[in-house]
N, C-alpha and C positions, 0 to 999 in steps of 0.2 A: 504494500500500500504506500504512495508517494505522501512524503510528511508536507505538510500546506506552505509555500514561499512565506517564509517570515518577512520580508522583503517589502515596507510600504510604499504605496503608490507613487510619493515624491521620491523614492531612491530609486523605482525603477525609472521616472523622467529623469535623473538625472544621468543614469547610464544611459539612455537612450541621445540626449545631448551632448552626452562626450561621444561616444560613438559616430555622431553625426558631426559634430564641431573640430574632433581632435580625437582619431582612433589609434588606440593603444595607449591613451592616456587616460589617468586617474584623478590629475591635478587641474583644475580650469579657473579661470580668473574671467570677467567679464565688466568693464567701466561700464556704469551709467550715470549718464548726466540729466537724462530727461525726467523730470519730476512726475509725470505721470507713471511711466514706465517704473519708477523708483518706488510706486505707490503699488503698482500690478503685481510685482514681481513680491514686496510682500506678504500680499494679498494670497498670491498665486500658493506661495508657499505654505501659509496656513492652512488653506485648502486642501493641498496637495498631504500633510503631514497625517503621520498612520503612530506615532510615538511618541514625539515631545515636541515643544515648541517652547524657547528660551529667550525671553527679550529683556535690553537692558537698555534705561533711556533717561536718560538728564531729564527729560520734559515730555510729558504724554499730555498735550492739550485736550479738552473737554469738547472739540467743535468739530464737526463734520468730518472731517481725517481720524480724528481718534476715535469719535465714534462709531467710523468704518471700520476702521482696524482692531479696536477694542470686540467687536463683534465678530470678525473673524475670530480671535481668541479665544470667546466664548462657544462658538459652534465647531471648533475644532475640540474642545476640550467637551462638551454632548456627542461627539463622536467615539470617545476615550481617549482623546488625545491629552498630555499630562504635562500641561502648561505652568511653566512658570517665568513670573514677571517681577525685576529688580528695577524699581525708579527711584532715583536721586529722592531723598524728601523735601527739600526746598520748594517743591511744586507740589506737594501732597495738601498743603491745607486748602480749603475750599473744593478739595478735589475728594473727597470719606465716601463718598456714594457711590461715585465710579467704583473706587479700592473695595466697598462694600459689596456692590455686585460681582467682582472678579474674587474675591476673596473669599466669598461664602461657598461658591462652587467648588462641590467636593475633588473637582481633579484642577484646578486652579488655587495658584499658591501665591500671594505678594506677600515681599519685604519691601521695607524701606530703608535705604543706608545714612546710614551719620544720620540719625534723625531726633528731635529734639527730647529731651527727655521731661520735659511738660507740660505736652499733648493732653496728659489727664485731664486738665485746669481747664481745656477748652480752650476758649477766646482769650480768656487771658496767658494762659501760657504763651503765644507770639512774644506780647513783650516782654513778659520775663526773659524767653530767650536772648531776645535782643540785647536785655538790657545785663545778664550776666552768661549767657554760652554764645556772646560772637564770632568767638575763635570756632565754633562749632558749623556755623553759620557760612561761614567764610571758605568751606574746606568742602567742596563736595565732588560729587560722580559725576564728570563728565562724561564717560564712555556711551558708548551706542553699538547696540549689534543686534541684530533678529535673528536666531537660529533655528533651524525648521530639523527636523530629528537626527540633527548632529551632524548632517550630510551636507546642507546647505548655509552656508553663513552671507548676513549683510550688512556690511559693515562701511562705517564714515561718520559724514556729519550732521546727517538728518533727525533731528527730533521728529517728534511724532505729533503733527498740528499740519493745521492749513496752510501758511507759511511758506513750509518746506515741500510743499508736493502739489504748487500750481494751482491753489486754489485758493483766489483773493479774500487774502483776510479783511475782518473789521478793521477799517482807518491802518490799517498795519502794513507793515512791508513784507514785499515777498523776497523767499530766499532763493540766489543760487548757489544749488550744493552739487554732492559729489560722490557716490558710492561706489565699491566693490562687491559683487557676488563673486565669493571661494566655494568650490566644490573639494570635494577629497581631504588632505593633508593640514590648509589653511581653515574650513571650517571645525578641526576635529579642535587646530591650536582656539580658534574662538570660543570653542565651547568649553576648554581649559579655563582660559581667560574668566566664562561665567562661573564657572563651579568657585573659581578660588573668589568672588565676590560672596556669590553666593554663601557659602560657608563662612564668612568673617564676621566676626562677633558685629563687625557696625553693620550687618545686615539683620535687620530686624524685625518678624511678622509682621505684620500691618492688621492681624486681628481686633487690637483695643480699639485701633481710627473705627478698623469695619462695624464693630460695633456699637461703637458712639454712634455711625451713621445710622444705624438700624435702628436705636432708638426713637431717633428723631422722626426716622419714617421716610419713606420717597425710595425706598426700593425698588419696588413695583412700576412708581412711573418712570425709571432711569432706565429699567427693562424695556421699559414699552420705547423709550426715545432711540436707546441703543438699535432695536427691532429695524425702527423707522428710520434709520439715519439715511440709508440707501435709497430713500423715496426724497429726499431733498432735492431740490436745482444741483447745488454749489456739487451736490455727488455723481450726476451724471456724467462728465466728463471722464472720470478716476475712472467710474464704472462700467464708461464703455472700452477706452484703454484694458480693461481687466478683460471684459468680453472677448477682444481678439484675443486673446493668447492662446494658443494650440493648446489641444488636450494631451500628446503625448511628449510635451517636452519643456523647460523651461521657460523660453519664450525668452530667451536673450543669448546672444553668440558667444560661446567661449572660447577663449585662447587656453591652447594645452600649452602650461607651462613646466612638467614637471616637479615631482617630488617634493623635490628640496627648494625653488623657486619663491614660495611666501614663505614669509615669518611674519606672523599676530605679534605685534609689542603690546603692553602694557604697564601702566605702575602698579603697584601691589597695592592692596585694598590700603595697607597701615598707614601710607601716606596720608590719609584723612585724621589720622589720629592725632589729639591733644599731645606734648611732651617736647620734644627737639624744634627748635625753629624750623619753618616750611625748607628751606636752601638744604640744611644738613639731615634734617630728616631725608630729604628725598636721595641726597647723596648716599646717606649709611644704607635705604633700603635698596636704594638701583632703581631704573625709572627710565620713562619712554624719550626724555629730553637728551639723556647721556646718548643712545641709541641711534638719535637723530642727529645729534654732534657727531657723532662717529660715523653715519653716511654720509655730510656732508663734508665734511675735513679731505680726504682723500681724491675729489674729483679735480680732472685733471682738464676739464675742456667747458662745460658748463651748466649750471645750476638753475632752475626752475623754481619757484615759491610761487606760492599763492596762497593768501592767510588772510582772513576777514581782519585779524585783530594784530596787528602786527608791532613790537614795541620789543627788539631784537634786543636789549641790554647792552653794556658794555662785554660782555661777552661774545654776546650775537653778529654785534658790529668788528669788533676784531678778527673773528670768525668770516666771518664775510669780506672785511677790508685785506687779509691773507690770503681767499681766494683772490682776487684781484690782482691783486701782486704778483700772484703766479701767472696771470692772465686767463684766467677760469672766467668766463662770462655768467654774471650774477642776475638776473630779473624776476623783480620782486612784484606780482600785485596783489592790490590790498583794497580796502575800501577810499573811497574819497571823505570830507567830511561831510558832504550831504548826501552820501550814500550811508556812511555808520549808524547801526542803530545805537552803538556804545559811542558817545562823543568822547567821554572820556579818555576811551582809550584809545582816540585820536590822536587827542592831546598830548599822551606819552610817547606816540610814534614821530608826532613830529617834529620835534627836537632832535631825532636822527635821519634827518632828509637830508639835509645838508653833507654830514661830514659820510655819507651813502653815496650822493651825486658824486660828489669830491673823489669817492676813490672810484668811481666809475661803474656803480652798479643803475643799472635801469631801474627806475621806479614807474609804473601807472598805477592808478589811482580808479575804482570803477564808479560811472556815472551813477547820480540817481535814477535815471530811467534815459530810457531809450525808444525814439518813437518809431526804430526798423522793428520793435521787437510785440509778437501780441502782449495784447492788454494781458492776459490770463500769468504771463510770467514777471508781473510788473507791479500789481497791488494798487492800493487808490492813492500810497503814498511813491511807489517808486519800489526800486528792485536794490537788493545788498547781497555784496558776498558775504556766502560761508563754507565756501569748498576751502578744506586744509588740505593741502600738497604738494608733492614738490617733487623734478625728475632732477637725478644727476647724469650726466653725461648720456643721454639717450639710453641707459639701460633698467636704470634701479627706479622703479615710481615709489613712492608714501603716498596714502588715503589713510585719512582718520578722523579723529576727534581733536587733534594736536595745532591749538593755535601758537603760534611763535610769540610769546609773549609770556612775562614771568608767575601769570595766575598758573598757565597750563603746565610750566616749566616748577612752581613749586608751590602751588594751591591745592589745584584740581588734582582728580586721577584719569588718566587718560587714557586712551588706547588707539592702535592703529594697524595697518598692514605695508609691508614691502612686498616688494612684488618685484625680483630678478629674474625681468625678460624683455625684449626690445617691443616687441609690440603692445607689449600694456603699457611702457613709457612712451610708447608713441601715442595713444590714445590720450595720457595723461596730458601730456606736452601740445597735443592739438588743443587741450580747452585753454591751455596758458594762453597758445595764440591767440584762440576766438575772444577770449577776455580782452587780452591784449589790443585786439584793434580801436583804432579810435570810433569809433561808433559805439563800442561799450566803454572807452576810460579813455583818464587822459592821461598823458606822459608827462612827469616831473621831470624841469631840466635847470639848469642855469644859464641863465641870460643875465649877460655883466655881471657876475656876481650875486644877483637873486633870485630866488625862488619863482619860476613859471611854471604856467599848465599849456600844454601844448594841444591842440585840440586835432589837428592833423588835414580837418576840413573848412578851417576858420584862416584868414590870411596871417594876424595877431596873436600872439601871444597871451594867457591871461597872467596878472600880474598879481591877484590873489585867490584864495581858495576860492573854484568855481562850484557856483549856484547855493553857495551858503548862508543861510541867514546870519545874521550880526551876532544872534545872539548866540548859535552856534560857534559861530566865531571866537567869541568872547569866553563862553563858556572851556573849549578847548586852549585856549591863550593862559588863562586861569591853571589848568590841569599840568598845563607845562611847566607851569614853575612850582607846582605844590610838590613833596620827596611822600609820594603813594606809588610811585612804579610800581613795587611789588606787589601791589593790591590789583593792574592792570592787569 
């Protein structure tokens, strides 16, 4: 008698996608930049899952995106599927009813990490925290990954909101980001990555929130919104992107890269932990920033960045002003100031434009919006980077969660993926360009001795931060000179 395929439905799509994509290989790597697709493909996976399903996410917003996705999780796990979900607690409060519905489900499990420890108190607990566990406050989980029964991982910098997946937020801005789908070897290190969160004392049930929620009542109607969310306007879109995708295969192209080709980074949960200042802590534990020092140091031809939040230190700038000297081509893009939703940490970036230009690294700068581009990628305020990543010498890419800036460097915990192979740095390296052109950013340079933005299709030069209001302005001017870097 033949014993039944243990083999769930999304492992046989993925063999069937290597098989087709890259046969005799076990390893796949796949870039996507398109936000819909970004939204499909975890979609797809939930679906697709016959075993577990493992998400870890700075931010699960409450509005049409999370509510699509929060619902896959739930009808994957009515299936038997044996879900579990890690979110930063910084966005837990106002959020007990979600946690409550996903939480009470007998094969659904949330923690929440670093999270405050006087929730009991209710409403007043917030300030308390505030007002004596900042330090607590101040240290959280930035990672991001969805992993679908250990076979498929997807990983970067997309939170989990409207935002990040094309779909115009309230008065908000949309983002552009950046993911990796790993098959084989790279999703088994993701799901390492989760376990050791997982497991770490600052991860912590989220039964007492779920239950405070249930007191209060509105279970029942969160069910019924969750239900509904897919009958929205704002969800059609996502939902028909979701519709195409083949029934027998992943629905996105992978490059067979081999074995040994990715490596998952990340920092160890303890980094969030109270005791050593953030710098040496993260030194004594080891951490995703040493990692990225050490890919970048050795390139010998040139360097690629792209970082929403960019605020290099005097470390980062040495680091970079070395490449140069070797004559290593350096191009950094980042936000503009009326592209940033963080001004602040504008402000810390800008103070290093200067002695940047000086030693000859390119800087652009990404617009607020762009009228080549649909409304749908653009929001009612305008569009901002959040793709972190970076190619070296046409071979090695990074995607992740890792902004170049001293929160992610020794605040946060972070996570990311390398990926040693030419064609996924080629991929990489085409959104630098598409960023790059002047129709999305503009080029920082020096004219006489100051500061310009170059616009590429403008005869002129601009001679201050373009399209910024004053008070923006002002605001970031302020930032420059206050000694908070490490807090950027």
């Amino acid at each position: 008698m033949d014993r039944p395929d243990p083999t769930t439905p999304l492992e046989h799509r993925v063999k069937a996608t290597l098989r087709r994509d890259c046969p005799g290989d076990d390893a796949g790597v796949a870039v996507v930049c398109d936000a819909a697709e970004a939204f499909a493909v975890r979609a797809d996976t939930a679906r697709g899952a016959g075993r577990s399903l493992d998400l870890q996410y700075y931010m699960w917003r409450g509005d049409v995106t999370g509510h699509l996705l929060a619902q896959e999780a739930v009808r994957a796990a009515e299936r038997g599927v044996k879900v579990r979900l890690l979110l930063d607690d910084v966005y837990a409060p106002c959020r007990e009813r979600l946690l409550a519905v996903l939480d009470l489900h007998p094969r659904i499990e949330v923690r929440l990490f670093n999270g405050p420890r006087w929730r009991l108190l209710g409403r007043l607990g917030l300030p308390l925290e505030l007002l004596f566990g900042n330090w607590r406050l101040n240290r959280r989980m930035h990672n991001k990954s969805w992993i679908a029964d250990g076979c498929v991982a997807v990983v970067g910098g997309r939170n989990i909101g409207d935002e990040y997946f094309g779909v115009e937020p309230q008065g908000g801005i949309s983002f552009r980001d950046l993911d990796l789908v790993l098959t084989g070897p790279g999703a088994v290190q993701a799901l390492q990555v989760f376990n050791r969160y997982w497991t770490s004392p600052l991860a912590r049930p989220a039964a007492r929130a779920a239950a405070a929620s249930v007191k209060r009542g509105g279970q029942q109607a969160l069910h019924h919104k969750l239900a509904n969310a897919e009958h929205r306007p704002k969800a059609q879109g996502l939902l028909a992107t979701l519709a195409r995708r083949p029934l027998h295969h992943l629905g996105v192209r992978l490059t067979g890269v081999g074995r040994r080709a990715v490596t998952v980074v990340a920092d160890p949960p303890a980094k969030a932990q109270r005791g050593l200042g953030a710098r040496k802590r993260a030194r004594a534990a080891g951490g995703i920033a040493a990692e990225i020092a050490d890919a970048l140091r050795p390139a010998k031809r040139e360097v690629l960045l792209i970082s929403p939040y960019f605020v290099p230190g005097r470390a980062g700038l040495a680091l970079l002003c070395e490449l140069r000297a070797r004559g290593v081509r350096v191009s950094v893009i980042t936000n503009s100031l009326a592209a940033t939703d963080v001004v602040a940490v504008h402000g810390g970036y800008a103070k290093y434009r200067r002695p940047l230009l000086e030693a000859g690294v390119e800087l652009f700068e990404l617009k607020a919006r762009s009228t080549s581009e649909p409304a749908s990628l653009i929001g009612s305020r305008g569009a901002a980077l959040h793709t972190k990543a970076f190619v070296v010498d046409g071979s090695l890419a990074f995607v992740g969660s890792f902004n170049l800036d001293p929160r992610s460097a020794a605040l946060n915990t972070e996570m990311g993926a390398f990926v040693r192979h030419v064609a996924v740095a080629e991929e990489v390296a085409a959104e630098h360009v598409r960023l790059a052109d002047p129709a999305l950013s503009w080029k920082v340079v020096l004219e006489q001795g100051a500061l310009a933005w170059q616009d590429g299709m403008e005869p002129k030069n601009r001679q201050r931060e373009p399209m910024a209001s004053t008070w923006r302005r002002l605001l970031a001017w302020v930032v420059q000179r206050l000694p908070v870097e490490e807090q950027l």
